[in-house]
C-alpha positions as CSV (number, residue, x, y, z in Angstrom):
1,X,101.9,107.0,39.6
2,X,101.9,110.9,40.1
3,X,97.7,110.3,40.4
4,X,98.4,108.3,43.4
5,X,101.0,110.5,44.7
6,X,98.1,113.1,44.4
7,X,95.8,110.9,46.2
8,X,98.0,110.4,48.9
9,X,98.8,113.7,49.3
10,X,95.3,115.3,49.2
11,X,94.6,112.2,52.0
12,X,97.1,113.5,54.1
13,X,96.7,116.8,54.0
14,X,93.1,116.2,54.8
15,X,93.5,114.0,57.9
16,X,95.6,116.8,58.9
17,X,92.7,119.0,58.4
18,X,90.1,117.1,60.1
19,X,92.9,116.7,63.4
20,X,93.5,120.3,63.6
21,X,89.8,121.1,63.0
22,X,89.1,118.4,66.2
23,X,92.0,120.4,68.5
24,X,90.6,123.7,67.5
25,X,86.9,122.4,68.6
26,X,88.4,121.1,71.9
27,X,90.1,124.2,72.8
28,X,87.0,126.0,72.0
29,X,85.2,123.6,74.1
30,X,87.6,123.6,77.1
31,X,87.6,127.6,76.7
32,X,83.7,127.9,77.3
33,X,84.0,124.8,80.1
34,X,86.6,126.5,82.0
35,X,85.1,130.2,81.4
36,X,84.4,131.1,85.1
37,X,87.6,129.7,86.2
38,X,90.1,131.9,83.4
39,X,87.8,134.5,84.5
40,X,88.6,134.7,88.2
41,X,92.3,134.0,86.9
42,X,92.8,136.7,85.0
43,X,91.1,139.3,87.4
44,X,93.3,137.8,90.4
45,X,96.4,138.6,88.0
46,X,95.5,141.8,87.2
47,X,95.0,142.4,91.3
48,X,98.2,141.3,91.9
49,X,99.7,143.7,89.3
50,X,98.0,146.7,90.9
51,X,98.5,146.0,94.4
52,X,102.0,144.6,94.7
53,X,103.7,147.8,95.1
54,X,101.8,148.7,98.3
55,X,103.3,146.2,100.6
56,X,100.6,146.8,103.5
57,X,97.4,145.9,100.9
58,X,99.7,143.5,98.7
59,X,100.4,141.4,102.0
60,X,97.0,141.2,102.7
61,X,96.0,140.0,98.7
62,X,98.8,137.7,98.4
63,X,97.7,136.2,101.9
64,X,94.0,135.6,100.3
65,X,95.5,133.8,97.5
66,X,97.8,131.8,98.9
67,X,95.6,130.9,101.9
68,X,92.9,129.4,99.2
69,X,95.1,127.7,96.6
70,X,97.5,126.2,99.5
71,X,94.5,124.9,101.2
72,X,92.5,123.8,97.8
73,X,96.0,121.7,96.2
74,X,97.2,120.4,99.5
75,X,93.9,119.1,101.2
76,X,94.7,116.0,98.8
77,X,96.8,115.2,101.5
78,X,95.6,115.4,105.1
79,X,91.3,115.7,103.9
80,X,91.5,113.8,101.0
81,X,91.1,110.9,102.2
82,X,88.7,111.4,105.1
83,X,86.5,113.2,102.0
84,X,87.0,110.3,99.6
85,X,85.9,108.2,102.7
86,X,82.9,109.6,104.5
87,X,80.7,111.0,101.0
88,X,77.8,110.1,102.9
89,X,78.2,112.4,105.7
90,X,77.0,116.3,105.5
91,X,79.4,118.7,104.1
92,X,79.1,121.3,106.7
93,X,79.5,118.6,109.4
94,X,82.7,118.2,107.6
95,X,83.4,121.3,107.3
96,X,82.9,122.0,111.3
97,X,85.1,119.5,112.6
98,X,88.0,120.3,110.3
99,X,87.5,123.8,110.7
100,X,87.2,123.4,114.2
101,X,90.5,121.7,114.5
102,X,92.3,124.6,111.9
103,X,91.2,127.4,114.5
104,X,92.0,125.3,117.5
105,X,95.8,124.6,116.2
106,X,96.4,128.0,114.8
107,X,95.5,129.7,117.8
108,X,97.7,127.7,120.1
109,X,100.8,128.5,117.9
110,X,99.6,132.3,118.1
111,X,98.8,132.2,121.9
112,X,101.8,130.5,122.8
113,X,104.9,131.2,120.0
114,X,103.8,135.1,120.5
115,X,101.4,136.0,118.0
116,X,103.3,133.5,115.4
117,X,100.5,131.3,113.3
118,X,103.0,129.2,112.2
119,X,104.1,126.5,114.5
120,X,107.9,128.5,114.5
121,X,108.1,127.3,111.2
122,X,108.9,130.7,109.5
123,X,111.9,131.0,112.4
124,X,114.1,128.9,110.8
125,X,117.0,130.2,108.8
126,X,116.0,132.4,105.4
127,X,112.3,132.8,106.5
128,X,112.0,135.1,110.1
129,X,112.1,138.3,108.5
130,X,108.7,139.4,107.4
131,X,109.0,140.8,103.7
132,X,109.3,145.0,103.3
133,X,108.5,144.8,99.9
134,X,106.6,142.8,96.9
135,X,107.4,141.5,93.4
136,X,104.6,140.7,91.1
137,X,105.5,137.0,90.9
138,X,105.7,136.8,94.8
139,X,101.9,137.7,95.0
140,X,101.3,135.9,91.7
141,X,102.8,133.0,92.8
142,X,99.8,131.3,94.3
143,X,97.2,132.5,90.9
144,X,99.9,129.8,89.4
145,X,99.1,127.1,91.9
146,X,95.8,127.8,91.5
147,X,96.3,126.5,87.5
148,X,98.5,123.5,88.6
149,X,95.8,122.1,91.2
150,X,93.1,123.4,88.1
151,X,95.1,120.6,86.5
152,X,95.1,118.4,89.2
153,X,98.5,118.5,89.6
154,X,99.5,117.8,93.7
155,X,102.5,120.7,93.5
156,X,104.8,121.4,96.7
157,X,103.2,124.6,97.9
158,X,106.1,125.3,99.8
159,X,108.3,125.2,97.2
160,X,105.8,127.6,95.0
161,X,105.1,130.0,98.0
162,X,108.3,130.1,100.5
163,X,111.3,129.8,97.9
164,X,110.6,133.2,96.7
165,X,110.7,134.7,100.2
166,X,113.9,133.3,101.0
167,X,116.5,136.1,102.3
168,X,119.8,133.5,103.1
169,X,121.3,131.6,100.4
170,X,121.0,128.1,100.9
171,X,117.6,128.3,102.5
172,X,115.7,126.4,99.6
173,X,118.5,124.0,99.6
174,X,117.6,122.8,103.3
175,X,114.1,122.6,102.2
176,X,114.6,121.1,99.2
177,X,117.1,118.6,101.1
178,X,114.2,118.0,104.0
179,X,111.9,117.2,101.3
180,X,113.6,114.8,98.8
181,X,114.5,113.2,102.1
182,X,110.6,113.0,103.5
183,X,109.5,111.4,99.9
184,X,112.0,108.2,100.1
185,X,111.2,107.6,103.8
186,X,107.4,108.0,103.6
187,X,107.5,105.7,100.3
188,X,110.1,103.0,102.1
189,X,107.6,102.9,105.6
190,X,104.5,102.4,103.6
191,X,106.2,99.9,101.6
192,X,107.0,98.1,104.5
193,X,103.8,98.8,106.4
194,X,101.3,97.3,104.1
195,X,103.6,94.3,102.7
196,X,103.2,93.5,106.6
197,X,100.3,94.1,107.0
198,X,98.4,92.8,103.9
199,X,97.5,89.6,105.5
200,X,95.8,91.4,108.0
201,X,94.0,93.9,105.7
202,X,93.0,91.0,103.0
203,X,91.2,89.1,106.0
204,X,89.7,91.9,107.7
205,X,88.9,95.1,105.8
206,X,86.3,93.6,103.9
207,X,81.9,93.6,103.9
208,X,80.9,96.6,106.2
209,X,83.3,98.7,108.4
210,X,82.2,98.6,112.2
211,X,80.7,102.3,112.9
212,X,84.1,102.3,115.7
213,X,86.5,102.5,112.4
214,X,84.5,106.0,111.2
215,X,85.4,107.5,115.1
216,X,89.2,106.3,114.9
217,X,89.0,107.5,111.2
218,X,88.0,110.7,112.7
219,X,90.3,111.1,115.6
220,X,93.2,110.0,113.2
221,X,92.3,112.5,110.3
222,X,91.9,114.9,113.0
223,X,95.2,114.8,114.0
224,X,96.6,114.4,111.0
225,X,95.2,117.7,109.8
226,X,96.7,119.4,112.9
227,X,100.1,117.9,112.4
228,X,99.8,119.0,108.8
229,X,98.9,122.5,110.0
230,X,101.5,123.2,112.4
231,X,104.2,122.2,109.4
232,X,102.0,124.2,106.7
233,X,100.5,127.0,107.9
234,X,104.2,128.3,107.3
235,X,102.7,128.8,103.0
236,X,100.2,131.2,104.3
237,X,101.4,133.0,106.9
238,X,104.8,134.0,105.3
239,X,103.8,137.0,103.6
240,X,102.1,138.3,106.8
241,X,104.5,139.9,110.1
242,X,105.5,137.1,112.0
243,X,104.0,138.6,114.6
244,X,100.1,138.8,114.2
245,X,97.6,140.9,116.6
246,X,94.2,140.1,117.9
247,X,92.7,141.8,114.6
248,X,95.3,140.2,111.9
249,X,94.6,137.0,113.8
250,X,90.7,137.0,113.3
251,X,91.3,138.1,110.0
252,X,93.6,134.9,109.2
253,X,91.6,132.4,110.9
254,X,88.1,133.5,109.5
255,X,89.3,133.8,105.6
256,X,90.8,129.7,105.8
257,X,87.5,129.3,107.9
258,X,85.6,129.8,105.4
259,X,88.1,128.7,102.3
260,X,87.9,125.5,104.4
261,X,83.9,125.7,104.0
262,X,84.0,126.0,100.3
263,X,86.6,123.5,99.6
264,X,84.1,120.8,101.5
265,X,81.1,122.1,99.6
266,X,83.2,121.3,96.2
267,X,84.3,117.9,98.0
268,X,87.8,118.8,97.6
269,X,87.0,119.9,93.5
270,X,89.3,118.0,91.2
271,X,92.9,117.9,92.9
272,X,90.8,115.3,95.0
273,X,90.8,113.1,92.1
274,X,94.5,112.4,92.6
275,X,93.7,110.7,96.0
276,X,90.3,108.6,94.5
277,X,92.4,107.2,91.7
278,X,94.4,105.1,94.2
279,X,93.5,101.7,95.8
280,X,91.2,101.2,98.1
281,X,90.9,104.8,99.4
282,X,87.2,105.4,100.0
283,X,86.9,102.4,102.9
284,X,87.2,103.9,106.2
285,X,89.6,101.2,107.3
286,X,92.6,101.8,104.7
287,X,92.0,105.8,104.9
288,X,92.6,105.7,108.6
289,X,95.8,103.6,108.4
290,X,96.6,106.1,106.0
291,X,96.5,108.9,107.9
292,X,97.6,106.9,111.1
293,X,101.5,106.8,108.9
294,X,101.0,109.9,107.2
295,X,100.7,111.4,110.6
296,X,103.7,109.8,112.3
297,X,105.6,110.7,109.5
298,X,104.8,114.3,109.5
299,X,105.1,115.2,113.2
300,X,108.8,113.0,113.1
301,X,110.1,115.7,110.8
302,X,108.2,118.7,113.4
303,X,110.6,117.5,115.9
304,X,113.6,117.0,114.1
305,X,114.2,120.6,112.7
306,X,112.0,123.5,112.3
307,X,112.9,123.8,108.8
308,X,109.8,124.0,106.7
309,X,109.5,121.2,104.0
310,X,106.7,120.0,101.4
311,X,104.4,117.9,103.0
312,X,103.2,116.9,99.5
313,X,105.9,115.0,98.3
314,X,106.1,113.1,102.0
315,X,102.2,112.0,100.7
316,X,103.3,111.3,96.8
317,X,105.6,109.3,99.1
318,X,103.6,107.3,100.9
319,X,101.1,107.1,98.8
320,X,103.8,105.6,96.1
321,X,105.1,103.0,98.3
322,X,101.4,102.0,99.7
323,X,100.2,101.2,95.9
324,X,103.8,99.3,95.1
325,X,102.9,97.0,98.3
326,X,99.4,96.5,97.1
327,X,100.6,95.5,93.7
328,X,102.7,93.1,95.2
329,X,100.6,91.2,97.8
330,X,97.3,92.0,96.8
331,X,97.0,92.7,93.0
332,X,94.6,90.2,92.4
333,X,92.0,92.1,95.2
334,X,92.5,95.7,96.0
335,X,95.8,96.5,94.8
336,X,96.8,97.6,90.8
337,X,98.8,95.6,88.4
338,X,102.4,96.4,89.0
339,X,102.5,98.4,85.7
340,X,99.6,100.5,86.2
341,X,101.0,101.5,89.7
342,X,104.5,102.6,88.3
343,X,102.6,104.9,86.0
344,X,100.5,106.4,89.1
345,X,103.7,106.8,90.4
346,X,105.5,108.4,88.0
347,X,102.5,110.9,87.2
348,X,102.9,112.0,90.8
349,X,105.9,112.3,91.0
350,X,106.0,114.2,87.2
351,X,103.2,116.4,88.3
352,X,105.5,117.7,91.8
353,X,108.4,117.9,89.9
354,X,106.6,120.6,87.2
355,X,105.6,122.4,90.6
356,X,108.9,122.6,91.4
357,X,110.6,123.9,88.4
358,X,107.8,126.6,88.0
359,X,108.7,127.2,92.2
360,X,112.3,127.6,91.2
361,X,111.5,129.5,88.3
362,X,109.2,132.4,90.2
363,X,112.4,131.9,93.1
364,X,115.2,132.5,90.5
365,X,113.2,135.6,88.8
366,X,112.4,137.9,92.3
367,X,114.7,136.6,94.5
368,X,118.5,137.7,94.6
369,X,119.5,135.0,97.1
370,X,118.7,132.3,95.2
371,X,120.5,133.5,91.8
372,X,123.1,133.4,94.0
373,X,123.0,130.1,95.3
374,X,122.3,128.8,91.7
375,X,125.4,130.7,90.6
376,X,127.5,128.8,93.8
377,X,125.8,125.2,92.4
378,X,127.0,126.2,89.1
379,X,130.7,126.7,90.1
């Protein structure tokens, strides 16, 4: 008896070996995969540490930062698509159009709303007051949204990047609010627009897309990405003056110019896989009704308040409700099993929600207005 105890024992305590051995030699292997990347991660962190105390440079590094990870996590949203749908085209003629389109928008808002990049976004209550000053974790913040989208993880940059800016309580609360709301009414229109429609897409998006689809694709992803801009741009721009002159202007524009050129040369890197995962994505036809809604949707909630909001969990949202409809009508052909589209879902929806307790978390530890409005939640 106690010689098979000691065989059991000595069994155990070497599976236990060879599994800790295995996680060790993965770590070691993810370490030298992602070597580059902890690299540029760990020299970005010590930046912020040096510069945050000199609010004219730290402005300008927490602007670099932001401008790339907000563009890199959220073009999931508004490029994925068009991306995941034209592989065969150029990157660079990619790259021009969009681009094209980011300089175009941007410089309306500046030329008209007086030098302000953001669509009047960063006039609503809480955000019109450029910051004075810096904490670490506000020019931090994006090096952490840099790991999340790392992880492919489709965050709310606006909850990472504005909610520590906030300067009136109850600020985040409106956004938070605008948000929640924008997820249940992108996920109940898509539900409803492709239950309705999945006769229509069953008999007709199938065999070759006519070359018309990839202009409307075009046109629609195009205005997508301008709608998305004008409620967005908001992310980037906050830690610059609200007011930007001919010089800062350039100086904005260029950078996401070129961010914008890398990101297509990396054809979206790996947040994009978060969009290529879902059904039917990469035919012209279903992208462009995708963006067609997504669209709608977003400029609905320009007009209604200028009161930022996170654009990604209105996608998580539509996307949600698209792959639910699909599992319904048309599991069988393009859609997923109703199962495996709940746990899409809920990964989504998981992944925004860890992006918004580390948002809170960075608001909470720099920002005296929202301790206080946690304290007023509290009672």
């Amino acid at each position: 008896m106690d010689s098979a105890s000691d065989s059991a024992l000595g069994s155990l305590t070497g599976s236990k070996a060879i599994a800790s051995k295995d996680l060790s030699s993965q770590f070691i292997s993810y370490l030298r995969r992602e070597r580059l990347f902890l690299l540029f991660i760990g020299i970005f962190f010590v930046v912020a540490a040096f510069t945050y105390e000199t609010p004219h440079i730290a402005m300008w590094v927490g602007f670099a930062l932001a401008g790339y990870s907000a563009i890199a996590n959220d073009s999931i949203q508004t490029i994925g698509t068009f991306i995941a749908s034209n592989q065969d085209k150029k990157w660079w003629v990619l790259w021009l159009f969009i681009g094209g389109i980011f300089l175009a928008t941007v410089y309306y808002s500046w030329s008209v709303y007086d030098g302000d990049v953001s669509s009047q976004r960063l006039t609503a209550k809480g955000f019109s007051e450029a910051p004075q000053s810096f904490a670490f974790l506000q020019i931090a913040a994006p090096v952490f949204l840099l790991i999340l989208t790392r992880l492919r993880m489709p965050v709310s940059t606006t909850f990472l990047l504005l909610s520590s800016f906030a300067t009136k309580s109850g600020a985040i609360g409106s956004v938070m609010f605008k948000s929640v709301s924008g997820y249940f009414l992108a996920f109940a229109v898509a539900l409803v627009v492709w239950f309705l429609l999945s006769g229509l897409i069953r008999k007709y998006v199938v065999g070759k897309a006519h070359p018309a689809w990839t202009i409307a694709q075009w046109i629609t992803s195009g205005t997508l990405w301008s709608v998305w801009i004008m409620q967005d741009a908001a992310n980037i721009a906050v830690y610059l003056p609200r007011s930007l002159d001919e010089t800062q202007f350039i100086i904005f524009g260029g950078y996401i110019f070129i961010g914008l050129g890398l990101l297509f040369y990396l054809k979206g890197d790996r947040i994009q896989g978060v969009v290529t995962e879902k059904s039917a994505v990469t035919d012209v036809r279903s992208a462009t009704l995708i963006d067609f809604v997504y669209a709608i949707i977003l400029y609905y909630f320009k007009i209604v308040s200028a009161i930022p909001m996170s654009t990604t969990w209105v996608f998580i949202g539509l996307l949600g409700g698209r792959e639910i409809a699909m599992s319904i009508t048309d599991a069988k052909a393009n859609g997923k099993p109703f199962k495996d589209s709940l746990k899409l879902i809920g990964k989504d929806v998981l992944y925004a929600t860890i992006g918004l307790v580390v948002s809170i978390l960075i608001a909470v530890s720099v920002n005296p207005n929202i301790q206080e409005e946690i304290r007023q939640l509290l009672g």
